[in-house]
C-alpha positions as CSV (number, residue, x, y, z in Angstrom):
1,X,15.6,1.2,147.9
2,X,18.6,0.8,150.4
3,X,18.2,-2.8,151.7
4,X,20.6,-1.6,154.8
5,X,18.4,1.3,155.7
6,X,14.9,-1.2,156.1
7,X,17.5,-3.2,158.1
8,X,17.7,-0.5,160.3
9,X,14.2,0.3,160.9
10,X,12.8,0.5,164.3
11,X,10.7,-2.6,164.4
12,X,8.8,-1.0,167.5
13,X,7.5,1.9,165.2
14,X,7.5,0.6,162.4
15,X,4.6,-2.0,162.7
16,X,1.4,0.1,161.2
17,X,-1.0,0.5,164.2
18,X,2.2,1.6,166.6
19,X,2.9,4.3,163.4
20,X,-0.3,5.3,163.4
21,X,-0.4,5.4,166.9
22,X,3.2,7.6,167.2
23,X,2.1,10.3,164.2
24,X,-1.3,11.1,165.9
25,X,0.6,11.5,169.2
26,X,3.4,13.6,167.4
27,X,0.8,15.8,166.4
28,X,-0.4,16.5,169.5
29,X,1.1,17.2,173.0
30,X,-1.6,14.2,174.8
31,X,-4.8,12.2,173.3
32,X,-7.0,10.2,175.1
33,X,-7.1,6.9,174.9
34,X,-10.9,6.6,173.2
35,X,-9.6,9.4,171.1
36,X,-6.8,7.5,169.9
37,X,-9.2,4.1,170.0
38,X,-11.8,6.1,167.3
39,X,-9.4,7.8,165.8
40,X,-7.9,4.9,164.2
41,X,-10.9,2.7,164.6
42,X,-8.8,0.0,166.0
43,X,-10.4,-2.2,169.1
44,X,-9.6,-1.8,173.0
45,X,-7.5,-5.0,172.1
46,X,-5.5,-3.7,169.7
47,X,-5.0,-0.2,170.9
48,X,-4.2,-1.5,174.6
49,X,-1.6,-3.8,173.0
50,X,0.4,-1.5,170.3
51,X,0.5,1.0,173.7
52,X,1.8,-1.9,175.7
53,X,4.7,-1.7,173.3
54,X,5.2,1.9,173.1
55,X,4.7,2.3,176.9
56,X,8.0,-0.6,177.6
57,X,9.9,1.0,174.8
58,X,9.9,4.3,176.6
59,X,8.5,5.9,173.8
60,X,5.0,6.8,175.2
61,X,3.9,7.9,178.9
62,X,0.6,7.6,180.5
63,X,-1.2,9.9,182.6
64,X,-4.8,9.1,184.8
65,X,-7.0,11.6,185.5
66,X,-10.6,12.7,186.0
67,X,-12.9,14.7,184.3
68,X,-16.4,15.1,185.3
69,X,-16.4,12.4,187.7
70,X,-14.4,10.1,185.1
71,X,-11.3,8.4,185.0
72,X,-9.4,9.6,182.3
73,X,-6.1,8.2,180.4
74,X,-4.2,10.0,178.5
75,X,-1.2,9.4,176.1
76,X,1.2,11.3,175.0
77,X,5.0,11.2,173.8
78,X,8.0,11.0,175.7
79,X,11.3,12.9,174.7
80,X,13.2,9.7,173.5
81,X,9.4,8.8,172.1
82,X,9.8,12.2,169.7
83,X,13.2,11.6,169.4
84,X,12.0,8.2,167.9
85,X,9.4,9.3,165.6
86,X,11.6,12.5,164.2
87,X,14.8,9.6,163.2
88,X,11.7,7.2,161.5
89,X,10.1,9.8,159.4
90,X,13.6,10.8,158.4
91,X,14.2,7.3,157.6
92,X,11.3,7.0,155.7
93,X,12.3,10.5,153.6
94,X,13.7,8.9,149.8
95,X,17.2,8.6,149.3
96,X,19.3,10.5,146.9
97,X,19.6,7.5,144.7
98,X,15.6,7.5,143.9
99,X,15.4,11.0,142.5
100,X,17.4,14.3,141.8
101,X,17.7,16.8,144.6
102,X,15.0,19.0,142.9
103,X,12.1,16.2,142.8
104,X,11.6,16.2,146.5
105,X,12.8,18.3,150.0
106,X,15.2,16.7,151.9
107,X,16.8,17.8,154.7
């Protein structure tokens, strides 16, 4: 592996419950937060925290609602969030110098 291109690595992303955190929300267009709380069946602590981080890197944006009486918080990427999470899971793709072009797609 290319020590230049871990170098390089968004260090906001790239801590496992922020990932986690930026895929499911990549997948969708909003989750709530209990979704995103059981989904991962991570604490209020933890989740509230990794958030925290995505929410001051301008990578995720909240929206409060209610539902049935219910406040309701929501989560979902912004553009430079996407933008974020489409250049990680590029950088994440294998390098040319792992394998030959046929072994794996690359774009």
């Amino acid at each position: 592996m290319n020590p230049e291109a871990v170098l390089q690595l968004d260090r906001v992303i790239h801590e496992k419950g922020r990932l986690a955190i930026m895929a499911l929300l990549a997948a969708s267009p909003a989750l709530l937060y209990t979704e995103l709380r059981d989904t991962l069946k991570m604490t209020d602590g933890n989740v509230t925290a990794h958030l925290r981080t995505l929410l001051e890197a301008g990578y995720v944006a909240v929206t409060k609602s209610y539902e049935g009486g219910r406040a309701a918080t929501s989560y979902g990427l912004t553009p430079t969030g996407r933008a974020a999470a489409v250049s990680s899971s590029r950088s994440r793709r294998p390098s040319s110098a792992c394998c030959p072009p046929s072994c794996c797609s690359r774009t």
